[in-house]
C-alpha positions as CSV (number, residue, x, y, z in Angstrom):
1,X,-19.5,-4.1,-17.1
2,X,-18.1,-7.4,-15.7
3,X,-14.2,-6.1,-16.9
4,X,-14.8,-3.1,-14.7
5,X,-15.8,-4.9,-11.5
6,X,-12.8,-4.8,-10.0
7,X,-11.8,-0.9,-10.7
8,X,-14.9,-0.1,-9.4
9,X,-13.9,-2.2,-6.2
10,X,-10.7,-0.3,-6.0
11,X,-12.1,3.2,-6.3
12,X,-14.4,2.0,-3.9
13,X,-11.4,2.1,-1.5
14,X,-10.6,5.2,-2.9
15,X,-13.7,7.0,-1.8
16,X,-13.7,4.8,1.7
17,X,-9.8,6.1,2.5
18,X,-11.4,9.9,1.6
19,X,-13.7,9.1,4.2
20,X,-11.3,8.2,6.6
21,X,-9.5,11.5,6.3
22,X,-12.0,13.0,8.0
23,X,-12.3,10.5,11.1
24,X,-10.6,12.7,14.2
25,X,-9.7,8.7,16.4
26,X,-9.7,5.0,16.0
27,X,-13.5,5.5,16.1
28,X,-15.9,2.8,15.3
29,X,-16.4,4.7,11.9
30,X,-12.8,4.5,11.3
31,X,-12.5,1.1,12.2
32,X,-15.8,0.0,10.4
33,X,-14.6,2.3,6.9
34,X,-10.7,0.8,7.4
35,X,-11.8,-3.1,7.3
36,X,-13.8,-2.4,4.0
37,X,-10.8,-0.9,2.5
38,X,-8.7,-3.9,3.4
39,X,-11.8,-6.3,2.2
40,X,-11.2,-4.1,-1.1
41,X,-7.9,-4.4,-0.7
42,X,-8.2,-8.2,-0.6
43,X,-10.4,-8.4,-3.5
44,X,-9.9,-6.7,-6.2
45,X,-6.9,-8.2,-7.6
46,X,-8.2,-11.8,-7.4
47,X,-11.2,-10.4,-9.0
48,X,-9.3,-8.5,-11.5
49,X,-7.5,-12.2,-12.4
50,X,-10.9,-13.9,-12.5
51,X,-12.4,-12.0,-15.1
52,X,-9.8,-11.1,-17.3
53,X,-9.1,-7.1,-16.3
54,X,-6.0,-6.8,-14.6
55,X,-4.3,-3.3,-16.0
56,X,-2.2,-0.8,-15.1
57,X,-5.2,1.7,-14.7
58,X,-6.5,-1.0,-12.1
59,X,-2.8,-1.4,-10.6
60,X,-2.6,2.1,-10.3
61,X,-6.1,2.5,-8.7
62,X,-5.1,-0.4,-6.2
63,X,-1.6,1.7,-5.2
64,X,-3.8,5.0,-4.8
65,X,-6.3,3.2,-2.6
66,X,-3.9,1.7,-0.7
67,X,-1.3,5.0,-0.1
68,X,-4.3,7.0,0.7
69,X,-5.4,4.6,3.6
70,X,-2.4,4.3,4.8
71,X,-1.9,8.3,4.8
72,X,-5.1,8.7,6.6
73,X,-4.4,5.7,9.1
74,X,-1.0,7.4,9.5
75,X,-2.9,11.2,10.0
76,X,-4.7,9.9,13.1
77,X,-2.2,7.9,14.7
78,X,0.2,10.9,14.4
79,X,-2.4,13.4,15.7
80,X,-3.0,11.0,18.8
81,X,1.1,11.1,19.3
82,X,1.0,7.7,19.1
83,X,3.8,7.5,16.5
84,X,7.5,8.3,18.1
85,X,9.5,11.1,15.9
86,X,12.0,8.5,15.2
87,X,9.3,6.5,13.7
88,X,7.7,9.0,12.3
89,X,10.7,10.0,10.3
90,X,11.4,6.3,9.3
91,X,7.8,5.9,7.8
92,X,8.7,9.6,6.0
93,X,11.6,8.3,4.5
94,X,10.1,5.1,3.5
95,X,7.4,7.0,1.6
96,X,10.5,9.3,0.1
97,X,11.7,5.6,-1.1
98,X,8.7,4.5,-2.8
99,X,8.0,7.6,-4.9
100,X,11.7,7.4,-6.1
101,X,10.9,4.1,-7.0
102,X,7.8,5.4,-9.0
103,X,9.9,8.4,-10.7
104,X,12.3,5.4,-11.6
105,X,10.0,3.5,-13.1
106,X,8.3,6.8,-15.3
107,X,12.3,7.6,-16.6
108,X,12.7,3.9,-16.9
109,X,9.4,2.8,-18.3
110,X,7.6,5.5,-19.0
111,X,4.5,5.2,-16.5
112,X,4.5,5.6,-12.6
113,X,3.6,2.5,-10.7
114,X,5.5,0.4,-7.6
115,X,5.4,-3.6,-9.0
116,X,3.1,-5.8,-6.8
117,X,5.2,-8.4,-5.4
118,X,4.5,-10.6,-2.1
119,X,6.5,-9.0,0.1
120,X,4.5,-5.7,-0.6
121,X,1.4,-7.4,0.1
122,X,3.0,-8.3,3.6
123,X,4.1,-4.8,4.0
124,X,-0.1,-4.0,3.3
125,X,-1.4,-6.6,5.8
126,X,0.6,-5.6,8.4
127,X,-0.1,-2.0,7.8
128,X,-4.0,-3.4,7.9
129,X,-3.5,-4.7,11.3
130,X,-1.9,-2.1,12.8
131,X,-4.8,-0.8,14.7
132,X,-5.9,-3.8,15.8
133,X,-2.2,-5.1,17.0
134,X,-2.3,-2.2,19.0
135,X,-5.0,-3.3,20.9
136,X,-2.2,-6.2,22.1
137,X,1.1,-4.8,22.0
138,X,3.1,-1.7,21.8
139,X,2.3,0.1,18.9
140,X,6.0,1.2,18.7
141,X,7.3,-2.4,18.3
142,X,4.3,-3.0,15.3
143,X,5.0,0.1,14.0
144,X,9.0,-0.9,13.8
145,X,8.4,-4.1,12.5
146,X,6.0,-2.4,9.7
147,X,8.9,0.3,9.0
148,X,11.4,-2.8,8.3
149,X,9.0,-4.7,6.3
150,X,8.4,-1.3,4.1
151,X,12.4,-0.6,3.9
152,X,13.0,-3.7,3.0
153,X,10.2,-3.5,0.0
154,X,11.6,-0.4,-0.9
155,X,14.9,-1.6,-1.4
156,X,13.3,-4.6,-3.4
157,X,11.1,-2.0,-5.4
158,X,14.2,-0.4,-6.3
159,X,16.2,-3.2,-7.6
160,X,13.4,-4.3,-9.9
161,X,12.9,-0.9,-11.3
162,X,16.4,-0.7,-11.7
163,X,17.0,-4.1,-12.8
164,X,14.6,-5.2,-14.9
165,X,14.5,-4.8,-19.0
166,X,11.0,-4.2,-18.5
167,X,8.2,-2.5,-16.9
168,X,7.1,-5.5,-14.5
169,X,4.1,-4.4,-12.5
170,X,2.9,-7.8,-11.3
171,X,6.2,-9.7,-10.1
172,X,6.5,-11.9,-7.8
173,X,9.9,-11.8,-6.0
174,X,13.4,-10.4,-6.9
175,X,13.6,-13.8,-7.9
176,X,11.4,-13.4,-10.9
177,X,13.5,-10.2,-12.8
178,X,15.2,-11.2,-15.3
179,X,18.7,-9.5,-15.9
C-alpha cells in the first residue's frame, strides 16, 4: 500500500480537476477544490521520493492531474472573457508545443511523457497562483508572464527530447542532458 500512496495522491488531483470542470466562476468551491490540487500537486512527488515509488505511471498521473487543472482553470477564465484572444492563442500554441514534445518523446522513446525539470515546476506554481494574483494585478500581465514561462519550458522540453540519448523524465535542467 505504502508504494501506492503517492498515485493515489495524484489521482486524487485527477478526480479534484474533474470536479473543477464543472465549477461555472472562481467560486469558493473552485477556489477550495483548486488549492487541494496544488497541495497534491506539491506532494506527491516528494512523497513518491520518500518511499521509494517514483515511476512513469506516477509521472504520467502527475502530468494528467496537472493539464487537466490547468484546462479547467483555463475553461472558466475563458468563459468569464477574462483571457484576451491574443493570449488565448498564445496559451493554444503553447499547449500545441507540449504535446509535440510528448509525440517526440513516444517516436523517440517509446512512451508519452513531458520531463519534470524546475523550470516546469515554475511554469505550475505560477499557473497555481493565477487566480489569486488576479486578485492584485492585471490578469493580462500574469497571464503573459505565465505564457513566457510555458514557451520558454516548451522550448526546453523540446531540446531534451530531442537531445537526449535517453528517455529522461525526471531532469533537472538543460544542464543535466547529456549529448
Amino acid at each position: 500500500m505504502k508504494k501506492h500512496i503517492a498515485n493515489i495522491v495524484s489521482l486524487s488531483r485527477v478526480a479534484g480537476a474533474i470536479v473543477l470542470f464543472f465549477c461555472k466562476d472562481i467560486s469558493a468551491l473552485f477556489l477550495s477544490v483548486y488549492v487541494f490540487c496544488g497541495f497534491t500537486d506539491l506532494v506527491d512527488g516528494p512523497i513518491a521520493r520518500k518511499t521509494g515509488s517514483s515511476s512513469s505511471l506516477g509521472a504520467t498521473l502527475d502530468t494528467v492531474g496537472d493539464v487537466m487543472t490547468y484546462l479547467a482553470l483555463t475553461k472558466i477564465l475563458v468563459a468569464k472573457k477574462l483571457v484576451p484572444s491574443w493570449i488565448l492563442i498564445w496559451i493554444i500554441t503553447a499547449g500545441v508545443m507540449f504535446g509535440i514534445c510528448a509525440l517526440i518523446s513516444n517516436r523517440r522513446f517509446k512512451k508519452f511523457y513531458l520531463p519534470h525539470t524546475w523550470l516546469g515546476k515554475i511554469f505550475g506554481g505560477s499557473v497555481f497562483v493565477l487566480p489569486i494574483a488576479m486578485q492584485f494585478m492585471p490578469g493580462e500581465i500574469w497571464m503573459s508572464v505565465i505564457c513566457t514561462v510555458a514557451s520558454i519550458h516548451a522550448l526546453e522540453l523540446f531540446y531534451i527530447q530531442l537531445r537526449s540519448k535517453e528517455a529522461l523524465p525526471f531532469v533537472a535542467t538543460v544542464f543535466h542532458v547529456e549529448k
